[in-house]
C-alpha positions as CSV (number, residue, x, y, z in Angstrom):
1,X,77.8,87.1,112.4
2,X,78.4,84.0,114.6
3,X,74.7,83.4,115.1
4,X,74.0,83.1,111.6
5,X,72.7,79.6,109.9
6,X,74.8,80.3,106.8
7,X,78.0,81.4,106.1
8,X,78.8,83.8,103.2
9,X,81.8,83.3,100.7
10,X,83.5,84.6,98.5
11,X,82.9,82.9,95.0
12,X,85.0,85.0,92.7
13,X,86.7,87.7,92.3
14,X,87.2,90.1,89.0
15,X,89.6,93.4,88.3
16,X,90.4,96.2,86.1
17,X,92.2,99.1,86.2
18,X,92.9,101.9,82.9
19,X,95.2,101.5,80.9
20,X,97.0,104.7,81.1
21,X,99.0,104.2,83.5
22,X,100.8,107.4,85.3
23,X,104.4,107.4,86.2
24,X,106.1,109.8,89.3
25,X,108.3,110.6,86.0
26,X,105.1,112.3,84.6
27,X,104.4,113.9,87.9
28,X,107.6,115.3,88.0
29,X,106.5,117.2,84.7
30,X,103.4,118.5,86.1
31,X,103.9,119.4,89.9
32,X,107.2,120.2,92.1
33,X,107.9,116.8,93.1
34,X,110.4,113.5,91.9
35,X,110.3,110.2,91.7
36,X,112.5,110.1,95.1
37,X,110.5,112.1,96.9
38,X,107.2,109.9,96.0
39,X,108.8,106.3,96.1
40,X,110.4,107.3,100.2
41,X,107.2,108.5,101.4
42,X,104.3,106.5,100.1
43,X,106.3,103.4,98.0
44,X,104.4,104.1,94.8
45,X,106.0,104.3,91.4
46,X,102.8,104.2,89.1
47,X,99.3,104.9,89.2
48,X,96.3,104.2,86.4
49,X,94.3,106.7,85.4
50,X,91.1,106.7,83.1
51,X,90.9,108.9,80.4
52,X,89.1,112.1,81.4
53,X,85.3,112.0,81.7
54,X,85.4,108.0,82.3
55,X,82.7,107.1,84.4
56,X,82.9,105.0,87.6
57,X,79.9,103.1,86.5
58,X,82.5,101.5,83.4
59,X,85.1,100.7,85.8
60,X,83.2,98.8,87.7
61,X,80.7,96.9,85.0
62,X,84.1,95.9,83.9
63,X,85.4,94.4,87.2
64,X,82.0,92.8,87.6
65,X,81.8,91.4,84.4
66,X,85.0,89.2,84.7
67,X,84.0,88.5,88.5
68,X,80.9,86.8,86.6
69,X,82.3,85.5,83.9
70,X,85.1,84.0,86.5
71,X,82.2,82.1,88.0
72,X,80.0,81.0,84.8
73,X,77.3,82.5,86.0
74,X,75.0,85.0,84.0
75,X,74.4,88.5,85.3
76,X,70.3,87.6,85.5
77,X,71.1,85.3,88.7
78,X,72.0,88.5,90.8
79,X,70.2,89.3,93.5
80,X,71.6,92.2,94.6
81,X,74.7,95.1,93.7
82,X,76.4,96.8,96.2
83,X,78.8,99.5,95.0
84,X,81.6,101.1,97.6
85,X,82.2,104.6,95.8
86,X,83.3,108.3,96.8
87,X,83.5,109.1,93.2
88,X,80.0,108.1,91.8
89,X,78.8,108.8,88.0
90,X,76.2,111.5,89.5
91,X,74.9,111.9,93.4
92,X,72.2,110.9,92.4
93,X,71.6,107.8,90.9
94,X,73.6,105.7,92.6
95,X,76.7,103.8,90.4
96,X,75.3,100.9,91.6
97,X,72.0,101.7,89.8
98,X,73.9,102.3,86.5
99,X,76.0,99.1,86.7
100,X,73.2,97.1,87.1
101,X,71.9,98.3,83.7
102,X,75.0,98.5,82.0
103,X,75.7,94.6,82.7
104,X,72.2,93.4,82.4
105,X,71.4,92.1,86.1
106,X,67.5,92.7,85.4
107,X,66.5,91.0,88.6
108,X,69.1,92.7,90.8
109,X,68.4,95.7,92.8
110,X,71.3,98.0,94.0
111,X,72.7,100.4,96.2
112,X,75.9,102.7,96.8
113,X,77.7,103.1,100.0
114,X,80.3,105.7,101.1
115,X,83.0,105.4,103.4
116,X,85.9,106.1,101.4
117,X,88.9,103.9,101.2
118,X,87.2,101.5,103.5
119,X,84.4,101.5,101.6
120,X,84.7,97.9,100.0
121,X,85.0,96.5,103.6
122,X,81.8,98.2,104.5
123,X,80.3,97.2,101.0
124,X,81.3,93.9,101.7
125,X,79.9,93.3,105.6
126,X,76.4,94.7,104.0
127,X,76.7,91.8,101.3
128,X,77.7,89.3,104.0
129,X,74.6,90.0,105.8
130,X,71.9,89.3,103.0
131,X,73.6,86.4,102.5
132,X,74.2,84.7,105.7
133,X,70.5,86.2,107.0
134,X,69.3,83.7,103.6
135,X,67.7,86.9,102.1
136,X,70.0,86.5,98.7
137,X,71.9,83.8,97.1
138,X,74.0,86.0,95.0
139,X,75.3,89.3,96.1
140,X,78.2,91.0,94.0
141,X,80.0,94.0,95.7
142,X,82.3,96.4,93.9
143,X,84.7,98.7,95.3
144,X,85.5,101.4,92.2
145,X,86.5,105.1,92.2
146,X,87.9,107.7,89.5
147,X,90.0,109.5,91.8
148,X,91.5,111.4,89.0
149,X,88.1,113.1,88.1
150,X,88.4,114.8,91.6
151,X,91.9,115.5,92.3
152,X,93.9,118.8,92.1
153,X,96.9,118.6,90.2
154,X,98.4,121.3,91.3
155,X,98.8,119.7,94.8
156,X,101.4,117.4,95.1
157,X,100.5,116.8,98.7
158,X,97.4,114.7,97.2
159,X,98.0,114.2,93.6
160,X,100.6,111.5,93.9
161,X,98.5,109.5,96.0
162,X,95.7,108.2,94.1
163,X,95.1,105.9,91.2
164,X,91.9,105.0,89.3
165,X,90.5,101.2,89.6
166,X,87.8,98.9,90.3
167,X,87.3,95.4,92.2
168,X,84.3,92.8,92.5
169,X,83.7,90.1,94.6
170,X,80.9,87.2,94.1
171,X,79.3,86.2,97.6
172,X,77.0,83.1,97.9
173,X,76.6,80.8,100.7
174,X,79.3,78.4,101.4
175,X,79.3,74.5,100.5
176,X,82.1,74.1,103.4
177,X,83.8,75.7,106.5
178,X,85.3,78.7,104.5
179,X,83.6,81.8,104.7
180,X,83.5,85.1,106.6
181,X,84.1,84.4,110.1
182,X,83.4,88.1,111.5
183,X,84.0,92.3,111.4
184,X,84.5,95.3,112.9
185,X,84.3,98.2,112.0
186,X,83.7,101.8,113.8
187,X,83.7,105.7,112.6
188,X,85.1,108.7,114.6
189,X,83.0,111.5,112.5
190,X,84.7,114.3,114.6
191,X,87.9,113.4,112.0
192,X,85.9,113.9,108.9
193,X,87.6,117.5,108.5
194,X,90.8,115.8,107.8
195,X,89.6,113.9,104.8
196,X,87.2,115.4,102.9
197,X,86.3,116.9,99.3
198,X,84.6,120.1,100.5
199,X,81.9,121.4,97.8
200,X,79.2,119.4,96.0
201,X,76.9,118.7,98.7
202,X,74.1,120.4,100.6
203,X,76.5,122.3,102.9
204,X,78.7,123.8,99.8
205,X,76.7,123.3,96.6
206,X,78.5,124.4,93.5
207,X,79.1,127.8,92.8
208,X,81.9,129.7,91.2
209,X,83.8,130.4,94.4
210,X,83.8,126.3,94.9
211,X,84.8,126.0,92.0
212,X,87.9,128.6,91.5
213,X,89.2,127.4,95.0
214,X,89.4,123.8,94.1
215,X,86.8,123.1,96.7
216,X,85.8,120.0,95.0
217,X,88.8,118.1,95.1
218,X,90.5,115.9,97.6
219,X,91.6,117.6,100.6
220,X,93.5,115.7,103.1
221,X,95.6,116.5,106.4
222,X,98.3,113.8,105.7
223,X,99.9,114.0,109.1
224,X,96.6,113.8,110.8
225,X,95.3,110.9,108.9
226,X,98.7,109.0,108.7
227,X,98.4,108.5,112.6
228,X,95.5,107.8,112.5
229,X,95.4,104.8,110.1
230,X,98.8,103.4,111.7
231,X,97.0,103.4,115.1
232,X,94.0,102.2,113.7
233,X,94.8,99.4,111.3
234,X,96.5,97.5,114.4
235,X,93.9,98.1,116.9
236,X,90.8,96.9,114.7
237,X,93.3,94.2,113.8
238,X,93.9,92.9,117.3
239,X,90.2,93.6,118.6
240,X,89.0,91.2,115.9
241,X,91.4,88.6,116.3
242,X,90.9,88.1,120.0
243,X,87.4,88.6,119.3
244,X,87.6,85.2,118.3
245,X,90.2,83.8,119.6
246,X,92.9,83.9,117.7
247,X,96.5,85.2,117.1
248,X,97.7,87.5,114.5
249,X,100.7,84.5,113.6
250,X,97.3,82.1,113.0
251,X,97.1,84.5,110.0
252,X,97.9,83.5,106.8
253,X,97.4,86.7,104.9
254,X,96.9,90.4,105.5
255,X,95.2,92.5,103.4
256,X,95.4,95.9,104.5
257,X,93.8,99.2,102.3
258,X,97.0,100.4,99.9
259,X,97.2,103.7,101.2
260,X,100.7,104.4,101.6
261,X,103.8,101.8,101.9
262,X,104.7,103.4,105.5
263,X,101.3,102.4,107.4
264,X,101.1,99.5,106.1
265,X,104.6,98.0,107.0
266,X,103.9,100.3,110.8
267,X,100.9,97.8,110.7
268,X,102.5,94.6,109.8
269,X,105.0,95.8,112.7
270,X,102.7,96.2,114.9
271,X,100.9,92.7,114.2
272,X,104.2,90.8,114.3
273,X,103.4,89.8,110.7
274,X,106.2,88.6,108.5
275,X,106.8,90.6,105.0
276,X,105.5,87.3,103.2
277,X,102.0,87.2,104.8
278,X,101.5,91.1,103.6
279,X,99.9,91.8,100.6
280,X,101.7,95.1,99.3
281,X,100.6,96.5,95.2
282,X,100.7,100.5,96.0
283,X,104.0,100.7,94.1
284,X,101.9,99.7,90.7
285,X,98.6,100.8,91.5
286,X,98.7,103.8,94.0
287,X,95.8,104.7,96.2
288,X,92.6,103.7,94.5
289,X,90.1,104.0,97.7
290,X,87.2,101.8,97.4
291,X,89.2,99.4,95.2
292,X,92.5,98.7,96.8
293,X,91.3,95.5,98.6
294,X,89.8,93.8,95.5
295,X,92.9,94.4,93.7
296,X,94.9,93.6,96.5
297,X,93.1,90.0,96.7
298,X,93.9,89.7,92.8
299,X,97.6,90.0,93.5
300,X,97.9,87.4,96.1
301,X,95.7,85.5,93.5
302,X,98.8,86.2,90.9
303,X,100.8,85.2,93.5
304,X,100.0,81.8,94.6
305,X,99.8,83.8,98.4
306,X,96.2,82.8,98.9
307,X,94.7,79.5,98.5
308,X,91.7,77.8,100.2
309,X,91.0,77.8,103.7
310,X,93.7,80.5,103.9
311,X,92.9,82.7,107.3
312,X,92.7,86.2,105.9
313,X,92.4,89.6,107.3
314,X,91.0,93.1,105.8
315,X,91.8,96.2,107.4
316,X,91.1,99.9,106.2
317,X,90.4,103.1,107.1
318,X,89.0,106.1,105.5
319,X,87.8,109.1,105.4
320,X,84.8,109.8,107.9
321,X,87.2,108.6,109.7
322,X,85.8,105.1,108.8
323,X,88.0,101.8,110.6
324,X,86.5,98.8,108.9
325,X,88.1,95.1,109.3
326,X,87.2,91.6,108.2
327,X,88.3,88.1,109.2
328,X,87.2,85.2,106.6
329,X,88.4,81.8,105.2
330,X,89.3,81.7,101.8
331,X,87.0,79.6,100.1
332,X,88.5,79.2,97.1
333,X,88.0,81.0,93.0
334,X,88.4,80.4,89.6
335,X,91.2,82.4,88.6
């Protein structure tokens, strides 16, 4: 990315997440769990869940819309619609395709890209390209997932985790210094088995055995992927930030994927990071994958944590197992 002529930013930012919003008191009626049990292991006290049969596609024309609307721009001046999804309206089209129509970007064309929870990180490298390669003036990328529509509420191993929610960011190239500075991000595929919705694809189509054993909802080894992330978060961290020189106290805000309170405080540990340069919303919103960044940048937003030229860094990780960071320079929204 340092070769490049042009730097990408970020131009604005937009958010939305149900209404309905799920309480570990409502768990407690559903599954054997309690509030105690929920808030001590993951920090979250609430999730928001759409109404059954809520397309991903509205979340995210939503989140897209006020990202637009946030800028004054009309949906015609798009170029191009990147959606990070695990929970698309159908495999096939792709969200992105639907979104497109539903907020009348005409001249756009679109794509879907899965990887998860770090999903919106590698959404948001793929816009940063097009834009600093001066392919596109106007990318918008949206992380969005229904995770209700594909969890098993009978398992309160997985079902407390997740929340439903959708984030969009506006990319164009920068008038200034601010920008995206640089990424990395890498996959270790031989972990995929510990994150995975099993059925619904070419190795497990649907069939009444998938079906009746739950085989296409979340399935996660939580031990397994909670190292994981803790090791990882830090160590994509720190290879970016020497990368380019730098220090995690240069930071002035990290944004890590909301996954669980525990990883991401191990991480801030790890970086040397005091409390007030983390970004930390899992207790209202839970784990919403491809949107937990985007929503995460609208609470420092609310905040007053984030303001121009602010050095900011992204860190996820997913399932695939997916490690995706990102360093940039707040450039500045409407908000």
């Amino acid at each position: 990315m340092g070769s490049a002529t042009t730097r990408a930013a970020i131009t604005a930012l937009g958010r939305y997440v149900p209404e309905r919003v799920l309480t570990n008191a409502d768990l407690e009626k559903i599954v054997d769990t309690s509030d105690e049990w929920i808030r001590t292991r993951t920090g979250i006290r609430q999730r928001h869940v759409a109404e059954p049969g809520t397309p991903t596609s509205d979340l995210a024309a939503r989140a897209a819309r006020m990202a637009l609307e946030k800028r004054g721009i009309g949906p015609e001046e798009l170029d191009l619609i990147i959606v990070g999804t695990v929970t698309p309206d159908t495999i096939f089209p792709a969200t992105a395709c639907v979104v497109q129509d539903k907020i009348g970007a005409k001249k756009a064309w679109a794509f879907d890209i899965s990887a998860a929870c770090s999903g919106f990180v590698y959404a948001l490298t793929m816009g940063v390209q097009f834009v600093q390669s001066g392919a596109h003036k106007k990318v918008l990328v949206i992380g969005a997932d229904v995770m209700s529509s594909i969890i098993d509420y009978t398992d309160r191993t997985t079902c407390v985790l997740f929340g439903d929610g959708a984030g969009a960011v506006l990319l164009e190239p920068a008038t200034d210094d601010n920008g995206f500075v640089d990424f990395y991000h890498e996959v270790d595929g031989s972990g995929g088995r510990y994150l995975i919705m099993p059925a619904g694809g070419s190795a497990r189509p649907a069939s009444h055995e998938t079906v009746d054993q739950r085989m296409h909802c979340v399935q996660q080894d939580g031990p397994h992927v909670f190292k994981y992330a803790v090791r990882k978060f830090a160590e994509a961290s720190h290879i970016l930030l020497r990368r380019n020189g730098l220090e995690p106290s240069q930071l002035d805000l990290f944004v890590a994927h909301q996954a669980n309170l525990r990883i991401i405080e191990a991480s801030r540990e790890r970086l040397g990071l005091p409390d007030e340069k983390v970004i930390k919303n899992i207790d209202r919103y839970g784990n919403t994958t491809a949107a937990t960044i985007p929503l995460a940048l609208g609470t420092a937003l609310d905040e007053g944590r984030l303001k121009k030229g602010h050095l900011v860094l992204l860190a996820s990780v997913g399932a695939g197992l997916t490690v995706g960071s990102m360093l940039f320079r707040w450039s500045g929204v409407p908000w």
